[in-house]
N, C-alpha and C positions, 0 to 999 in steps of 0.2 A: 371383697373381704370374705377372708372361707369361716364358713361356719358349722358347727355340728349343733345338733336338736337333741335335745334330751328327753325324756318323758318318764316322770317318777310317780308310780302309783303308793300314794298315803296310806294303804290297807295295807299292803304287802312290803311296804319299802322297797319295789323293782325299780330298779331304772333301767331304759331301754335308751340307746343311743343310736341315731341316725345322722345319715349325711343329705339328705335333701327333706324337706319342707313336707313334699305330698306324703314319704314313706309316715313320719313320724307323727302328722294330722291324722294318717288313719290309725294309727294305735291309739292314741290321742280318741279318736272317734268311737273305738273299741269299749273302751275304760272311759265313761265320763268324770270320773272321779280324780283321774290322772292330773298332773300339772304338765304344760309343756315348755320347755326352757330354752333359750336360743344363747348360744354362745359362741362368740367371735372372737378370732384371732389371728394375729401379723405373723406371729412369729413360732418357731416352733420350740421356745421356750414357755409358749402361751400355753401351749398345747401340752406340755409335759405337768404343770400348773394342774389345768384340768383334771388328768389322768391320777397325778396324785390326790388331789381331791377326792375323787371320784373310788377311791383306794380307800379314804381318809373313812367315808361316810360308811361303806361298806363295811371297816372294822367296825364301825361306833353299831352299827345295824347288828350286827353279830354280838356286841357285848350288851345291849338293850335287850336281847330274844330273839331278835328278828332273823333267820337264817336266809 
């Protein structure tokens, strides 16, 4: 099943997205403070899901402060 890795640091509201395991452990490694998220998907409707998501938080980040 494919998966993309997320990693959102709580300070700065970054997210960083990866497609393998080792890339996103060592940002993860970087930032102890980060969360790291694992998200899987069948389909590449999943995958568009995500992406607007990922859209979704970005606006709210922007209208909290957060640039």
């Amino acid at each position: 099943m494919p998966m993309i890795y997320k990693v959102r640091d709580p300070v700065t509201k970054r997210n960083e997205y990866f497609a393998s395991y080792p890339q996103a452990r060592k940002s993860r490694l970087d930032n102890e403070d980060a969360a790291l998220e694992v998200m899987e998907y069948n389909y590449k409707w999943q995958l568009v899901i995500m992406l607007n998501d990922a859209y979704k938080q970005g606006a709210e980040d922007v209208l909290n402060g957060m640039d």
